[in-house]
C-alpha positions as CSV (number, residue, x, y, z in Angstrom):
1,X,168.2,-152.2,52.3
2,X,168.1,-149.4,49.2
3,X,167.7,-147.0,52.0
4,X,170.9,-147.8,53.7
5,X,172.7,-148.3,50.6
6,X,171.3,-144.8,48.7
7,X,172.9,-142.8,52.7
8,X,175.8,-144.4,51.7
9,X,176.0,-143.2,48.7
10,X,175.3,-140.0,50.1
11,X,177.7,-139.7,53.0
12,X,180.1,-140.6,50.1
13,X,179.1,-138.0,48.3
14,X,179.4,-135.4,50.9
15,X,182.8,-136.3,51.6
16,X,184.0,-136.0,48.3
17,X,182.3,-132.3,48.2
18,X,184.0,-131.8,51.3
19,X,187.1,-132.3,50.0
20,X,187.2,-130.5,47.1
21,X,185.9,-127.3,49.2
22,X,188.9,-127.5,51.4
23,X,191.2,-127.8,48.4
24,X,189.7,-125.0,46.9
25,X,190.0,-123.0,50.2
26,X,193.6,-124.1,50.9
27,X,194.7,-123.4,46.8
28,X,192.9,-119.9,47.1
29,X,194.7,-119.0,50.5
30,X,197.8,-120.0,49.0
31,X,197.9,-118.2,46.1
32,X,196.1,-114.6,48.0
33,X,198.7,-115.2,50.7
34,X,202.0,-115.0,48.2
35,X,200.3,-112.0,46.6
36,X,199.5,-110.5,49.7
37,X,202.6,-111.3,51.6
38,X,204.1,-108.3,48.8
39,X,201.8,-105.5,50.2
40,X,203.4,-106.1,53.8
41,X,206.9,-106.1,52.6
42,X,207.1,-102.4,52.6
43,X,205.6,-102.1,56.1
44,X,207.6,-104.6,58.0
45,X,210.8,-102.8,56.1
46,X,209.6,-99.5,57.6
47,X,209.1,-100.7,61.1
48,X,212.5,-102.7,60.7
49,X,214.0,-99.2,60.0
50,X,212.1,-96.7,62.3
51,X,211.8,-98.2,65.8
């Protein structure tokens, strides 16, 4: 019985690791992706302009 209780505990603690990997991954593409989305601007103006 502790065994099954401590994987549990475990699988419950994976998941909660999980989940705050993929917030961290989602908040960081979020924030590169505004910042990067400035860099383009100038290209796809270019390409708009010079077919």
């Amino acid at each position: 019985m502790i065994f099954s209780t401590e994987r549990g505990a475990t699988s419950a603690e994976y998941a909660i690791l999980v989940a705050t990997v993929a917030a961290v991954i989602i908040v960081a593409v979020a924030a590169l992706g505004n910042s990067t989305l400035g860099l383009f601007g100038p290209v796809d103006t270019f390409f708009q302009t010079h077919p």
